[in-house]
N, C-alpha and C positions, 0 to 999 in steps of 0.2 A: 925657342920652344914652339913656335908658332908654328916656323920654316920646317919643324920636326913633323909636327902635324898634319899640316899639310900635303909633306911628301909623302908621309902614309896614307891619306887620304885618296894621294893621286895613282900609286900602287895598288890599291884595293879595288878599286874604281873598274877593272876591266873584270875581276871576279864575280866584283856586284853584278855586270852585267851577264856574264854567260849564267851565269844563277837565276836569271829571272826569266832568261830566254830557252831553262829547261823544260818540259812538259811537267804539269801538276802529275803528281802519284794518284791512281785511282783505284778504289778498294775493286780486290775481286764479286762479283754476284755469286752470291750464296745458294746454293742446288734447294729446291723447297725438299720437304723430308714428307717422303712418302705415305700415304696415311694407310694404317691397317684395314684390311677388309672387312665389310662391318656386314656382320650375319643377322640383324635384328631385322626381324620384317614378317610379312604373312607372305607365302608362297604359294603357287598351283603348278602342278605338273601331270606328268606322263609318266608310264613305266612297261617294261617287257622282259619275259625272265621266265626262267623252265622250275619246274618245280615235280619234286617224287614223293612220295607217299606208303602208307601201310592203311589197310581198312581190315580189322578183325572181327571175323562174323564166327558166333557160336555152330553154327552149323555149315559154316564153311569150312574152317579152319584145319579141323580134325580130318577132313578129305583133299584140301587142296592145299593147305596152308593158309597166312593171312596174302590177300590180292595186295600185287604189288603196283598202286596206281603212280600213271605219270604223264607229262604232256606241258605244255606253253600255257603261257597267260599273258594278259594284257589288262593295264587297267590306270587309273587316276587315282591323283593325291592332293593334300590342300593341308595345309598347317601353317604354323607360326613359332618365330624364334625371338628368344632373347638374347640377348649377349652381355655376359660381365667379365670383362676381362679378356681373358681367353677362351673363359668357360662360356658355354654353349647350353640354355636349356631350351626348350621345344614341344611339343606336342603335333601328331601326324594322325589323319583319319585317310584311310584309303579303301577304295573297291577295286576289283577285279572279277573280269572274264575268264575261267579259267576251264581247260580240256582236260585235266585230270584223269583218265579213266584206264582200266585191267576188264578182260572179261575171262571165263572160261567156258569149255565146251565137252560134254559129254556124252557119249554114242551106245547103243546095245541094239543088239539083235536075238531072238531065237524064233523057236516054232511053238505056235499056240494051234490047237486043231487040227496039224497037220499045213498051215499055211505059216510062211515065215511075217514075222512082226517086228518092226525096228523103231525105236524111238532115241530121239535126240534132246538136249537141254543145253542151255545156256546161260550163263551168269552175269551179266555184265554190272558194274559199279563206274560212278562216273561224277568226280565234283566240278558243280558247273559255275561257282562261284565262289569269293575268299573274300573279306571284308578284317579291317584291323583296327581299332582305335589304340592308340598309342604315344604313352611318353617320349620323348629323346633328350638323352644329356652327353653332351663332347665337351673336347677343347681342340681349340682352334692354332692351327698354324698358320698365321696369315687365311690365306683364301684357301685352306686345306682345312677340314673339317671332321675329324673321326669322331663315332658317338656310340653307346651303347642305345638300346631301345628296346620295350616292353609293353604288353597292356590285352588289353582283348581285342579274340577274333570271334567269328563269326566263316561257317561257309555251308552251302545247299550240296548235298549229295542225291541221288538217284541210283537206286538199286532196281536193276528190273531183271525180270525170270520168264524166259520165254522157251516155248518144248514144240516139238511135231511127232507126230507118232504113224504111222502107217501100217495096215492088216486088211489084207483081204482087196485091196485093193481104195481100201478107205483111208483117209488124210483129214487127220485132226492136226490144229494148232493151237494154240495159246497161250498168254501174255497176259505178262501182272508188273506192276512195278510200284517202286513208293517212294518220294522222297519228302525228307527231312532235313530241318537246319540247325546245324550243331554249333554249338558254344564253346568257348574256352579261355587259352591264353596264348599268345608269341611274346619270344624272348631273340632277340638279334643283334649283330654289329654289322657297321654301317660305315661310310667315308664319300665325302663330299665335297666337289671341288667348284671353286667359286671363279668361271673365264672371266666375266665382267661383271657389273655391278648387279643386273639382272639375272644372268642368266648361270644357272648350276647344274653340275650332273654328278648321278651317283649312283657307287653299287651298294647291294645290300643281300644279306642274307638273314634267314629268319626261320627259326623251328618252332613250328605252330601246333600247339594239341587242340584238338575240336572235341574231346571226350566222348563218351555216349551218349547213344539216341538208339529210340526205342522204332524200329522198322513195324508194320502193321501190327501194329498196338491195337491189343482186342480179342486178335486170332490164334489160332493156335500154329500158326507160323512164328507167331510176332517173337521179335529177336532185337538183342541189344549189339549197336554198331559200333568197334570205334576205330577213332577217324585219325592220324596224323600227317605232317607236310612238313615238307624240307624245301624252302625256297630261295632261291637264287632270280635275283634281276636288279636291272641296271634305270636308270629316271635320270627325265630331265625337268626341271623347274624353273617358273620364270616368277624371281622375286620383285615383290613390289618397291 
């Protein structure tokens, strides 16, 4: 039984060996798992973007229609986000530079005395500023952001009324203008895309009403204006 033993022993014995002279097994390294892009922070940015309009004047309208205003703007932003989930809330204040403006032009001539007399008019309308405070609520796809958003605007318009007249060899002109800053509401959607941890860009649009306001209040000119905007532009922001 021994002799049995043994020769097993001596059989096994070269197995033993190439078994210990295998390389140990080593686990594979596990890839880290990427972490979702996180939109919670205070933000500041830039923005550029064209924007059109309607302004309806009682005393215009009925002659020319309502003035159809339009033009570029440029301007700053600054808000703060949360983040639950995927969901997205926020709040955004922004200002803007803005070219908004329609004028119109009209011409007459006859004979007063026997000498001819011609006189001319001009209307121009021109919003020279856009301001918004505003909610924002999305959800988030990763570092893609779409959001609804809403709240008050604010923007300064300028009406002015300028004429020339000519008779007899005489030249009259003059000029009147007013403006005023009108109140209201934006309503808009929006999508925002997150390249790295800081840095974000995005388009938006937004239908802003700025309601009435009362033009030379007092006079018997004085007229009630109103004001809306349709805006398109694009922002870049750099999150904290």
């Amino acid at each position: 039984m021994k002799k049995l033993a043994l020769c097993a022993a001596f059989a096994l014995s070269p197995v033993v060996a190439v078994a210990a002279d295998l390389p140990k097994r080593t686990q594979s390294p596990v890839a880290p798992i990427a972490r979702a892009y996180d939109w919670t922070g205070f933000y500041v940015g830039a923005n550029a973007g064209y924007g059109i309009g309607s302004e309806k004047d009682p005393y215009v309208t009925p002659v020319i229609g309502s003035m159809d205003i339009k033009g570029g703007l440029f301007g700053v932003q600054a808000g703060y986000n949360q983040q639950f989930g995927n969901y997205v809330l926020g709040a955004e204040a922004d200002y803007a530079w803005t070219k908004l403006s329609d004028s119109y032009s009209i011409s007459a001539a006859t004979v007063l005395n026997g000498s001819a007399i011609s006189a001319a008019a001009t209307l121009k309308t021109e919003q020279v500023s856009l301001g918004t405070v505003r909610l924002r609520a999305g959800y988030a796809f990763d570092n893609l952001l779409v959001y609804a958003t809403g709240g008050y605007a604010y923007g300064k318009n300028k009406i002015t009324v300028s004429g020339t007249a000519s008779w007899q060899g005489v030249n009259w002109a003059a000029q009147a203008g007013n403006d005023q800053v009108h109140n209201g509401w934006a309503l808009g959607l929006g999508g925002e895309y997150g390249f790295t941890k800081n840095i974000t860009a995005k388009a938006e649009y937004l239908h802003i009403d700025l309601g009435k306001k009362t033009y030379w209040g007092g006079t018997v000119v004085a007229d009630k204006v109103n004001l809306r905007n349709d805006i398109f532009r694009v922002g870049l922001n750099y999150k904290f």
